[in-house]
C-alpha positions in Angstrom: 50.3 89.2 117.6 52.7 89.7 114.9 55.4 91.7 116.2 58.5 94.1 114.7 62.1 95.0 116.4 64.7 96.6 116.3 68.1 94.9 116.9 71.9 96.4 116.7 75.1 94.5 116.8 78.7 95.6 116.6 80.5 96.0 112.9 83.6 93.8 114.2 80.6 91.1 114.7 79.6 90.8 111.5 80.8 88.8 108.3 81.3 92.2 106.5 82.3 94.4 109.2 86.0 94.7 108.2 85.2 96.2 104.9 84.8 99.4 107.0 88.5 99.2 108.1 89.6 100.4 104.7 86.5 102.5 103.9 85.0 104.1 107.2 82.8 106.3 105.2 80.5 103.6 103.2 77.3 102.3 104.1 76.3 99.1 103.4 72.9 97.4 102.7 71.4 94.1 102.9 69.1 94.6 99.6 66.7 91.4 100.0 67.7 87.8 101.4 66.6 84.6 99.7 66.9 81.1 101.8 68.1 78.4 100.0 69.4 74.9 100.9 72.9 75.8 101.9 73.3 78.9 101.7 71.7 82.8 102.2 72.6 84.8 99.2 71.3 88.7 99.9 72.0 91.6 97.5 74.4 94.2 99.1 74.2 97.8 98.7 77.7 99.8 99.0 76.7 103.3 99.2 79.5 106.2 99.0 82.5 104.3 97.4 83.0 103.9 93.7 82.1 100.0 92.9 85.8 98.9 91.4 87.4 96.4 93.0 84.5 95.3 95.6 84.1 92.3 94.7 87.3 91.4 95.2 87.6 92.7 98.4 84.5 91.6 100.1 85.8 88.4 98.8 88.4 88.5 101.7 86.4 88.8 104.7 85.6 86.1 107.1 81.6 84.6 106.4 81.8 85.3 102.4 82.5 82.7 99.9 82.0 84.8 96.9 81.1 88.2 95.8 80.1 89.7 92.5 79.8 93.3 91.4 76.4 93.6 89.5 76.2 97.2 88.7 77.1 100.3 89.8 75.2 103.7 90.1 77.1 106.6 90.8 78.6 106.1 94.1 76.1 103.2 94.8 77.2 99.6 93.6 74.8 96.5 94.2 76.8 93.4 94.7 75.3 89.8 94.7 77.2 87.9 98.0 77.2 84.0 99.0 77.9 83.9 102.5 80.0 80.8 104.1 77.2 78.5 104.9 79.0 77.0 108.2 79.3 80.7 109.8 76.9 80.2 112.4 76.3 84.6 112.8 73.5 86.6 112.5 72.5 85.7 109.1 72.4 81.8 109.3 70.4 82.3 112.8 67.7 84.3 110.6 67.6 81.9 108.3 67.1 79.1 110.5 63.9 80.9 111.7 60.6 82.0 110.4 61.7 85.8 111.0 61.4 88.5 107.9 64.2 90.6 107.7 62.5 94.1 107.0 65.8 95.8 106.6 69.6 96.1 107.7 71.8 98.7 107.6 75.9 99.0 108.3 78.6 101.6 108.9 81.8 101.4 110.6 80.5 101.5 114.4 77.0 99.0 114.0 74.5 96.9 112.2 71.1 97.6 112.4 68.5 94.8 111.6 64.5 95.3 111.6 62.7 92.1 111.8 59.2 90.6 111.8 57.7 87.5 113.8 54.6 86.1 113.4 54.5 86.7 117.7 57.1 87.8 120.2 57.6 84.7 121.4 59.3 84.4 117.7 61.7 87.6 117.6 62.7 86.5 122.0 63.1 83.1 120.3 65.9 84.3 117.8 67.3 86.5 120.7 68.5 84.0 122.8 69.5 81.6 119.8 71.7 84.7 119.0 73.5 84.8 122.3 73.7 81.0 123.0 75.7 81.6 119.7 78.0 84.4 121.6 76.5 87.3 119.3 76.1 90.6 121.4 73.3 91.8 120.0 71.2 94.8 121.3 67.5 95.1 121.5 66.9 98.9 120.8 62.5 98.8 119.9 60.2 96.2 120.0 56.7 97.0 118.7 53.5 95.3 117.4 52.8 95.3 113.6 51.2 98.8 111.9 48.3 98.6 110.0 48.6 100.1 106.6 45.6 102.9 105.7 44.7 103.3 102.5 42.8 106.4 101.3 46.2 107.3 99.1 49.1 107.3 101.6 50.6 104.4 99.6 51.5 102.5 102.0 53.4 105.1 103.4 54.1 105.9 107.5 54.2 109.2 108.5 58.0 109.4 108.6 58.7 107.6 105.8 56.6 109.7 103.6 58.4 112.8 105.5 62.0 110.9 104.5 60.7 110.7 100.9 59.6 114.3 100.6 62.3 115.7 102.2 64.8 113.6 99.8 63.1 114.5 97.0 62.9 118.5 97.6 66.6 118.4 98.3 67.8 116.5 95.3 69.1 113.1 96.6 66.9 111.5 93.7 68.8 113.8 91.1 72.1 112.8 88.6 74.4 114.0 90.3 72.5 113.6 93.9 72.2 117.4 95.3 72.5 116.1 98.5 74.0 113.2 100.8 71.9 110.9 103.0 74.2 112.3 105.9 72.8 116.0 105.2 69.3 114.7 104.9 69.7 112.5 108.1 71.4 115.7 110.3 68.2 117.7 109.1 65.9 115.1 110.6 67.9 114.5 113.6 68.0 111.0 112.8 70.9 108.4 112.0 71.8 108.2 108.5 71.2 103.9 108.8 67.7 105.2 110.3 66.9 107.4 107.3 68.5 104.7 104.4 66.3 102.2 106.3 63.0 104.7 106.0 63.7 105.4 102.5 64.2 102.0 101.1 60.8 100.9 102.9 59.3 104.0 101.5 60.2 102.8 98.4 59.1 99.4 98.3 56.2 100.7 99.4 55.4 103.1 96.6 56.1 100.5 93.9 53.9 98.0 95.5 51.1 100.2 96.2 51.7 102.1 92.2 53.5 100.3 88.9 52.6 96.5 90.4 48.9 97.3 91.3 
């Protein structure tokens, strides 16, 4: 049975988690990973900082080889990173399995990574290849796959539709944003990595169910 978790790990732990030394209020987001022979190259988000100079300094942290500013949105700047391909971390053990990375999410205290197996023996698998590796990762939800109902949700879970709306009514989608993700989080009661995650996955969801139908 095709199963999803949950999984957090300590900034200091991961390739990028310095970055937060000299800006502790950013958010950062793994945008979409794509395996090739020697090397994971994801898209990072960098929410809450203006985008000069990032490339230059993501450059310097242990795990990257290279990073490139794409573009830059307000305070939200997508960056295009090659990770060091001998860093055996938390990205290279993904890689090396059959996992789907559904989303991950950083600010200065943790990472959190949803993934996808095909069966838990897949995601307990990747656990214990993760500590064997000394990463201290946390297990924080482990569930079975939910179905998707049609009938004009989009694709949509309860709570990610209720992220969406509530994003939407308060401005967050507006130039200039009305509104922070911190704000819309606090009103939730959930984290604001929790709510970025929801949205994004939202999101997705809406274009694939709308504009690529």
């Amino acid at each position: 049975m095709a199963t999803e978790a949950t999984f957090e790990v300590d900034s200091d732990q991961f390739p990028l988690g310095t970055v937060f030394e000299n800006h502790p209020d950013v958010t950062v987001q793994l945008e979409r990973l794509v395996p090739a022979e020697d090397a994971i190259i994801p898209y990072v988000w960098v929410r809450g900082v203006d985008g000069d100079g990032l490339d230059a300094a993501f450059e310097s942290h242990p795990g990257v080889r290279r990073a490139r500013l794409v573009d830059s949105v307000d305070d939200d700047s997508l960056l295009k990173v090659e990770w060091d391909p001998d860093s055996e971390g938390f990205l290279r053990t993904l890689a090396e399995t059959d996992l789907l990375l559904l989303s991950a999410t950083g600010n200065e205290t943790n990472w959190t990574f949803e993934i996808r197996g095909d069966d838990h023996g897949d995601v307990a698998a990747f656990e214990e290849t993760c500590r064997s590796r000394g990463i201290d990762l946390r297990l924080t939800a482990v569930h079975a796959l939910t179905p998707m109902d049609g009938d004009g949700d989009y694709g949509l879970t309860d709570a990610q539709r209720e992220a969406l709306e509530l994003a939407y009514e308060r401005g967050y989608f507006d130039s200039p944003r009305q509104v922070t993700l911190a704000e819309i989080a606090a009103e939730l009661n959930i984290s604001q990595q929790a709510l970025a995650a929801r949205i994004r996955r939202g999101t997705r969801s809406l274009l694939g169910e709308t504009i690529t139908k």
